[in-house]
Structure formats: C-alpha cells, structure tokens
N, C-alpha and C positions, 0 to 999 in steps of 0.2 A: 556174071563174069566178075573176077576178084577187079578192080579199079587202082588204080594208082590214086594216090591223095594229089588234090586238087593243087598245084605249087603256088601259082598264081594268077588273080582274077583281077579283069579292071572293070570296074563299073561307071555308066554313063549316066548321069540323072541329068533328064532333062522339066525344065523348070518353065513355067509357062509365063511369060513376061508379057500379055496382049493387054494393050491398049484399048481405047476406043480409036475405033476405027482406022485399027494396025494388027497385025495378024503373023507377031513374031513371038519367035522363041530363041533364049537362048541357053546355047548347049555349053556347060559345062564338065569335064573329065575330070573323075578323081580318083585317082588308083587304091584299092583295096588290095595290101600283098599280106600271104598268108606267108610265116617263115617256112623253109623248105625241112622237112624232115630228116632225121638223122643219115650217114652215110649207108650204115646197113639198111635201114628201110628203101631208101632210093633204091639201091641197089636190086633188092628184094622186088619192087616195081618194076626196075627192069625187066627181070627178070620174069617176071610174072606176064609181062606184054608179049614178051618172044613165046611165052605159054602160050597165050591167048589165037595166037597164030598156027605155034605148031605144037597141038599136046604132049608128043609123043616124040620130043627135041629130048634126046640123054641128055645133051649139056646143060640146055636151059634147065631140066631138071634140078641138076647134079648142082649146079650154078643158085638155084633158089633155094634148095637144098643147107649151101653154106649160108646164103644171107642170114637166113630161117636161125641158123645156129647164132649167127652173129646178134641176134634180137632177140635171142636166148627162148627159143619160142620149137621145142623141141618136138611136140606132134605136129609141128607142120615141118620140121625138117626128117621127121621119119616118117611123112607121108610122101614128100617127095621122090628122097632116098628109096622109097619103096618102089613106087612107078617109074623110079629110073632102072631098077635091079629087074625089072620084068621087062622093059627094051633091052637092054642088054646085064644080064646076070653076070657076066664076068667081068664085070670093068674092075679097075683097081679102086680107081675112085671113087664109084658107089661103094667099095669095103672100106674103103677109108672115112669116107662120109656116116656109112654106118655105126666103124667101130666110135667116132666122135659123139655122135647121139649116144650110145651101149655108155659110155664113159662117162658123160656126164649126167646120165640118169643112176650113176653107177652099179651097173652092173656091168662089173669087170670082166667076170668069164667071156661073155659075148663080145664086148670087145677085143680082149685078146685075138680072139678067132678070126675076127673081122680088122682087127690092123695085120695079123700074119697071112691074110688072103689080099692085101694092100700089097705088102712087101713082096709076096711072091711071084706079083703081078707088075710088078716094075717100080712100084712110087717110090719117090725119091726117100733116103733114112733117113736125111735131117726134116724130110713134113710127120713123120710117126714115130720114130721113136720114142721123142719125149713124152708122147701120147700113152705110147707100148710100156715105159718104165713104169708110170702112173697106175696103168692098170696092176703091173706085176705090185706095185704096193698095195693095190685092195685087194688083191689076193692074199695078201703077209708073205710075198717075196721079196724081204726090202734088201737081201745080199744081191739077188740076181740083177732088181732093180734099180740101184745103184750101178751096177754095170753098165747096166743101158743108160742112164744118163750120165756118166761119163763116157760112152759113145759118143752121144749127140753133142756134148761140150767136146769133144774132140773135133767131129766135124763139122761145128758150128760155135767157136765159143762166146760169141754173143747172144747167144741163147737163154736170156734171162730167165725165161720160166723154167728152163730144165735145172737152172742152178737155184731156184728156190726151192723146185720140186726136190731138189736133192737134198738139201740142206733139213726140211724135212723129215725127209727119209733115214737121216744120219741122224733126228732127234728121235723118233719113232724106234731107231734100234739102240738107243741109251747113249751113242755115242756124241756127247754137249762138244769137245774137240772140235770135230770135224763140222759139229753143225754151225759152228763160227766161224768158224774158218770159210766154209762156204758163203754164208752171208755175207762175210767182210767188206769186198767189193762194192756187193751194190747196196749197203749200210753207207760206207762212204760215198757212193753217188746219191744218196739219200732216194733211194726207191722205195714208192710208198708201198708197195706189194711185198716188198723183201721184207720190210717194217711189221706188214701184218704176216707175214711168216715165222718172222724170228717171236712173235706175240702167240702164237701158236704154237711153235718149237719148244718156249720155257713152258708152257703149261703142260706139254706132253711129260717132259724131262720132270714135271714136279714141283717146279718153280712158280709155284701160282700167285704168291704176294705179289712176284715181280713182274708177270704176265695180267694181273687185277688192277697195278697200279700201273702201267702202262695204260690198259685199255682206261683205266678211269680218271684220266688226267686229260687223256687226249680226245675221246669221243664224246659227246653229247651225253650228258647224263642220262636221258633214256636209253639211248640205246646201249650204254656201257652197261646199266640195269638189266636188259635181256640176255648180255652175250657172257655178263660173267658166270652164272650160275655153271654155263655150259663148260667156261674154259676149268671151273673146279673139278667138273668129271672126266678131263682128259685122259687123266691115269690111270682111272676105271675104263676106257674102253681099249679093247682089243684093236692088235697091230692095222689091221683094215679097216676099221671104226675111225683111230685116229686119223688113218690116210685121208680117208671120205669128208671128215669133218675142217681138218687142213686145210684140202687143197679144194673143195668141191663145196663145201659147207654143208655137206649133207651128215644130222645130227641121225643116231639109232633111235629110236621109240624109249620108252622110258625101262619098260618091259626087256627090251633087246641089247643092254648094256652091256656090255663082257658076255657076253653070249655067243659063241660059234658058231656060222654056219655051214653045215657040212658039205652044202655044195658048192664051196667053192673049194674044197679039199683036191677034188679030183685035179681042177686048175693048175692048183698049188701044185703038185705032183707031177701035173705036166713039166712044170717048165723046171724042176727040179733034176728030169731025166732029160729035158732038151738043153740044161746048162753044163753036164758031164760032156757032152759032144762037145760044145762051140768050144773055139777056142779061146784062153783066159789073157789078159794081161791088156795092155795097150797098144794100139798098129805101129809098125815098122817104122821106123822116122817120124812120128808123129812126138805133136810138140808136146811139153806139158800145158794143162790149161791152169790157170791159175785160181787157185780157191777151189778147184775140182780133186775131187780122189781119184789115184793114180790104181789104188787097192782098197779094197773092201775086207778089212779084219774085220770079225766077232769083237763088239766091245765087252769088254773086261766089265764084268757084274751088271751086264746088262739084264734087267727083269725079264723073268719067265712068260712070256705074254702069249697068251692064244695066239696060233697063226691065222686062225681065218674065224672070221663073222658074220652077220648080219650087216648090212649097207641098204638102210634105208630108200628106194628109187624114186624119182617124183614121177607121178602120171604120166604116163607116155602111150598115144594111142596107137594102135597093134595098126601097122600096116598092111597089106596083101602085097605077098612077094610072089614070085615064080619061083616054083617046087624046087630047082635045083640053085637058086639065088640066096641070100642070106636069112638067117632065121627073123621073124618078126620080133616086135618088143612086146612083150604081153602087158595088159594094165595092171601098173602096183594100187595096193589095196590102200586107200587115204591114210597117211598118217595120222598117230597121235597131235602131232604139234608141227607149224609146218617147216618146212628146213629153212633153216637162219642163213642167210648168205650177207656175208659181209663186204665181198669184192675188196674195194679199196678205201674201206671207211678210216683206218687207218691214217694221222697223221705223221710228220715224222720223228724217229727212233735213234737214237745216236746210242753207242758203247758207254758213251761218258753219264753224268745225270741227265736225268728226264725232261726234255721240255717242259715250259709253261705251255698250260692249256691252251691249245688255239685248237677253233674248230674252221675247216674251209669251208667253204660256201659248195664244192664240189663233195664234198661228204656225200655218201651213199644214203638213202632214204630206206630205212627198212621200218618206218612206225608203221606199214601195213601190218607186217610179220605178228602175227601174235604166237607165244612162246609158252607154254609152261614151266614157272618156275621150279627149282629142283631144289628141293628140303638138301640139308649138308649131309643127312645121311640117310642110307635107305633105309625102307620100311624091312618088320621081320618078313623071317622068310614064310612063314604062315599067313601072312597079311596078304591077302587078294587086293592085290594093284584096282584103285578106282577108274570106271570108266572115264573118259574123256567129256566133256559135254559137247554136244551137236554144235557143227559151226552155225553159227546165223547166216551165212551163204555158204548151203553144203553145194558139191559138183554134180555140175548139171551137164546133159549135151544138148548141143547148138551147133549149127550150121551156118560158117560164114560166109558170106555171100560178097564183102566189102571191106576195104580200110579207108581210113581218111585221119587227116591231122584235126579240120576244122567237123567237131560233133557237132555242132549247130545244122550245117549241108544235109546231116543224113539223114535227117526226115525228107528232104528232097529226096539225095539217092534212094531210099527204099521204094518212094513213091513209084520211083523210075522204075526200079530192079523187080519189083513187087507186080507192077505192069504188064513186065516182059516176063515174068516168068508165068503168072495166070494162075491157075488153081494150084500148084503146090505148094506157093505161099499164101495164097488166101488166107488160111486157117491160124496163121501162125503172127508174131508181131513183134518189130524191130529192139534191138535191144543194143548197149554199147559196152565197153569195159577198155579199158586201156592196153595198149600192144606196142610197148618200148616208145621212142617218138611219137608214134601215130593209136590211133584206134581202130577198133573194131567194130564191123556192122553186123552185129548176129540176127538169125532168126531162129525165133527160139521161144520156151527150152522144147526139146522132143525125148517123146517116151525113152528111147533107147540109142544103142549105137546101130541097131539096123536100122530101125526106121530113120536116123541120120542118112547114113549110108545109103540107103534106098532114095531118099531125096533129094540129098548131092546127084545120085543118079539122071533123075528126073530135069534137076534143074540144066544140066549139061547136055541134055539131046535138046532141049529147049534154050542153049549158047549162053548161058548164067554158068560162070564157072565159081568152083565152090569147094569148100570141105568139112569133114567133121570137127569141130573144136569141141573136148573135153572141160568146162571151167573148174578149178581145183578149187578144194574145202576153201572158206574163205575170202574167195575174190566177189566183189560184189561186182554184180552184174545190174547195170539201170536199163531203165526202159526208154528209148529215143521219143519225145514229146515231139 
C-alpha cells in the first residue's frame, strides 16, 4: 500500500535512574517533528488514502491524478487518469486530466483531442482553454492560437499564464509589438515567469546578445552556462519547437532541429478547417482586456518558419484505458540530452537597464540536468552526428511500493511492506530517489514493464498498493541501507 510520509513522531526515551535499593525511573518526553511535506504531496496522500479504501473512487482517482501533475510526476498522473477513464470513459475531467498530461509531455495532437472531448463535455473554458491555445502552438497554429488566448483573457483577465503564453506566441510569429505589449503588465508587476518569457521571446525574435545578457547577469553562472548555448538555437527551430522549448522547456534532440514533423500536419489542418466555421472577432459587450490582442494580423516580414515539427516527449508510462476511453501515452524513446526546465530560475527583468546580479535563494535547482553543449554552428551536412554517450544512470523500471519525506524510516517501512507482501518481494531490494518534497520507496529494478506490471498485480491481491515507475536516463537511483 502507497503510505503517506510520516508528518509527525514523538518519541519517549526512557532512561533508567535506579539506585540501590530504589527501583525508579524517570521518563522523559522529547518530541522528534519531521517537517510536513509540500502542499501537492499532502494532497496526493490524501488522496491516495481515500484509494486505499476505495480503488475504484473516479474522484479520488481523478483528484490524485491532479496532485500527480502538481509534483510534476507525470506516469503516475497518467496512471491514474487511466483507471479513472476505465470507471467511467466519459467523464470530462478524465479528458481534461488527460489532455494536461498529452501537454506536457508535448504531444499536442493528443491533447487537442482530449481538451475538445473536456469542452464538449461540459468543463468549464476558462480551466482549458489556455491549455487548448498552447497546444494549437505546438502544432504551428499560432493565428488560431492566439484566438484562443485572447478568449480565455476575455473570460478571465487575470489569467496570467494565458498572457505570457500569448506574448509568446506573438514572438514566435515575428510580431516584437505585440509581444511587449503583452508583457507590459506583468513586467511592471515584476512577474518572475513573465521575466523568463520575455527572456525566451528575444531569443526567438533573434535578439540573443540581449536574451544572453539577461540570462547571464541574473542566473548563476552555471546554470546561465547550460541554458545559453540553447537560447542561441532559438531561431533555428521551428514554430512548435520554439513553443515546446518557451513554454514547456522541452528542448528537440540535436538531430531534430528545424526538422518537421509530419504528424502533426494532419492536426494543423484540423483546426485550420474547424477555425473557417467558429466565429471571428471578440464576444458582444465584452470588455477589452489590456495588453491582450483584440486581432491577430500576419506580421509584416515575418520569417518563413516550418509549421510543424518534432517536440521532443519525456517518458510517459502507457496507461491501460477502456477501449472506447482515451488513447494511451505510448513510451518516448530517451532523449539525447535531457530537457532543460527552467520554471522560474529567472530573476527580475525591467524595460529600463538590467539589473545587478542577484541570485535568490528560491532560484530553481537544475545542476542535476546535464545538457550537451551546442558548437555555434552545425556540422556539414555529410557529417554523421556523434552518438550520445550512455547515461551513468540509464532508466530502469521499478515498482513503488512507498513515499516518505524522512529516507532514513525506509529501511523500516520496507521491512514492514516487504513482510506483508511475502515472496513477491523476496527477490527484489529497497531502493530511493527523490519525488518533489518527499521520496520514493522503490523495489527494484525489474526486467521489464510486464514483469512490473504483473507484480503490482500480485502485490494488490495481497493489499500492498503499488505501481510501475519508469526512472529516466540520468536520475540516480540509491539503494535504502
């Protein structure tokens, strides 16, 4: 059974104070508090208890499901999402659930399909839209998808990520104008994400002195190190490439630069024929929103950029749906180098000159991330691109069984769990790796994903609740002493 991390423990030592011939002791209390874990992991505990009761709860699902998302921890939110779509296949919010996994693993098309099976279903257009835009940019719909984020800022104009997603989107189609303009706003509320936007915005438009000395004034010299090489290829990738790499951090393979791919064509073409029907323009009485586009012109000498590409996915483990429920994620093939996410490494950014350096203490931690550096120009075209070298922790599968904040416990917990479960884990021996606030208790590693699967099986008729976890190139995985 998955466990809640332990919140807090008070321990009692008692200390033996006997005399001759006296026969006391005295007890002393002294509390041991472990800190509580972040809000999405509690959450996710929750969650996971109301499981433990009733497996086959759609909400409790649907409900771990988001935690899952929220701890960025995407096979186990599209394992959920999957056994909630087999209780009930048509919920809206198993497609909405889904299409958020589909997105952020980027694969757009799937998502499309699964926020338009959300919408048709009732959920509300200010929780998907801005979601729905985003995909229509990794497709290289950035006309249509502009539309849709000036929806969602219609119906929501506090919607801060639809207006940087937009802003964006209006640097991606050449148009510098509007993508300041959008910004402006939350530049003067000094939003550290709008900051890393507008830092992403100039290097798509070309602007890389000024997008290099941004980042390298304000980040940590290592990691300003890792993330420039990337912001100098922004102009080299294609419209969906940039979107991926903006708004998602997910970088192309070195190979897949400006390269097309064609299956997102068909996509593209959908919503090309489903944006002649909708009707154009802004709703009836609706306000203007501010720093939002009212219209979406063709910018004037905008570059000729491929409409669709390759979009790198991170590992995402294929759930089992029911036949007439959404399609699964299939597993992407390990990248070259792993995707760079910068979230909100980002200090702050003003119109005027550039701050002095300061780094906060809240800065994003990406020294895991290792990166291949990119030469300023590519190799010829006869030159057969070098293999990558093997990670030192290539991905393994493992089955977890546990989380907890305090790893030191989980030589206990296993003891426990390892007890209770009897010969399926016999064979097999505890392992940890870090999971947003808390960690993980793997058992592991195992041959394959059936034989995972099969022992999750096993562990669950025998009330060990469990799943398969994929670990990606690079995560080191310890062993629980």
């Amino acid at each position: 059974m998955l466990r809640a991390p332990v919140l807090t423990a008070v321990g009692v030592v008692l200390l033996g104070g006997a005399s001759s011939g006296a026969a006391s002791q005295e007890m002393i209390a002294q509390p041991v508090v472990q800190p509580l874990p972040a809000p999405e992991v509690q959450r996710l505990n929750r969650a996971l208890v109301s499981l433990a009761k009733t497996p086959r709860d759609r909400d409790a699902l649907i409900e771990a499901g988001k935690a899952s998302l929220g701890v960025e921890d995407l096979e186990a939110a599209i394992g959920f999402f999957g056994r909630a779509a087999e209780v009930d296949p048509g919920h809206p919010a198993v497609a909405q659930g889904l299409g958020s996994v589909y997105l952020r693993a980027g694969r757009a098309g799937e998502a499309l399909l699964q926020f338009d099976r959300a919408l048709s279903g009732g959920v509300d257009e200010r929780n998907v839209l801005s979601d729905r835009a985003l995909s229509l940019d990794l497709v290289g719909e950035q006309v249509v998808a502009q539309a849709a984020y000036t929806r969602a800022l219609g119906l929501d104009p506090a919607n801060d990520e639809a207006r940087r997603r937009l802003a964006i989107s209006f640097a991606i189609s050449g148009n510098r104008a509007r993508f300041e303009e959008t910004l402006r706003p939350l530049l003067d509320q000094r939003d550290t994400a709008a900051q890393r936007s507008r830092a992403f915005g100039l290097a798509i438009l070309g602007d890389g002195d000024r997008a290099t000395a941004i980042v390298e004034q304000i980040m940590p010299r290592d990691l300003a190190t890792r993330l420039v090489p990337y912001l100098g290829y922004m102009p080299r990738l294609t419209r969906p490439q940039q979107a991926a790499a903006a708004n998602l951090g997910i970088f192309p393979r070195a190979a897949d630069v400006g390269r097309e791919d064609p299956r997102l064509a068909r996509f593209a073409a959908e919503e090309r024929a489903d944006s002649r029907l909708a009707p154009s323009g802004p709703p009836l009485n609706a306000r203007p929103v501010p720093g939002a586009a009212t219209s979406v012109p063709a910018a004037a000498g905008a570059p000729a950029t491929p409409r669709v590409a390759t979009v790198t996915p991170v590992n995402v483990t294929t759930a089992t749906a029911a036949a007439s429920g959404p399609p699964s994620v299939p597993a992407a093939p390990p990248p070259s180098a792993a995707p760079l996410r910068v979230a909100d490494a980002f200090a702050d950014l003003v119109t005027a000159p550039l701050p002095d350096a300061r780094v906060s203490g809240d800065a994003v931690d990406i020294s895991r991330i290792t990166v291949k550096r990119e030469l300023p120009t590519p190799p010829p075209a006869t030159t057969k691109p070098k293999e990558p070298p093997k990670p030192v922790h290539p991905s393994r599968v493992w089955v977890q069984v546990a989380t907890g904040k305090n790893v030191k416990a989980f030589g206990f917990d296993w003891r426990r769990i390892s007890k209770d479960a009897g010969a399926p884990l016999a064979k097999l021996n505890p392992h940890t790796t870090p999971w947003g606030e808390a960690n993980r208790l793997l058992a592991g590693p195992v041959d394959s994903r059936e034989t995972a699967q099969a022992l999750v099986r096993e562990l669950k008729a025998k009330g060990v609740d469990s799943f398969l976890y994929v670990s990606p190139d690079g995560e080191e995985i310890q062993a629980v002493k």
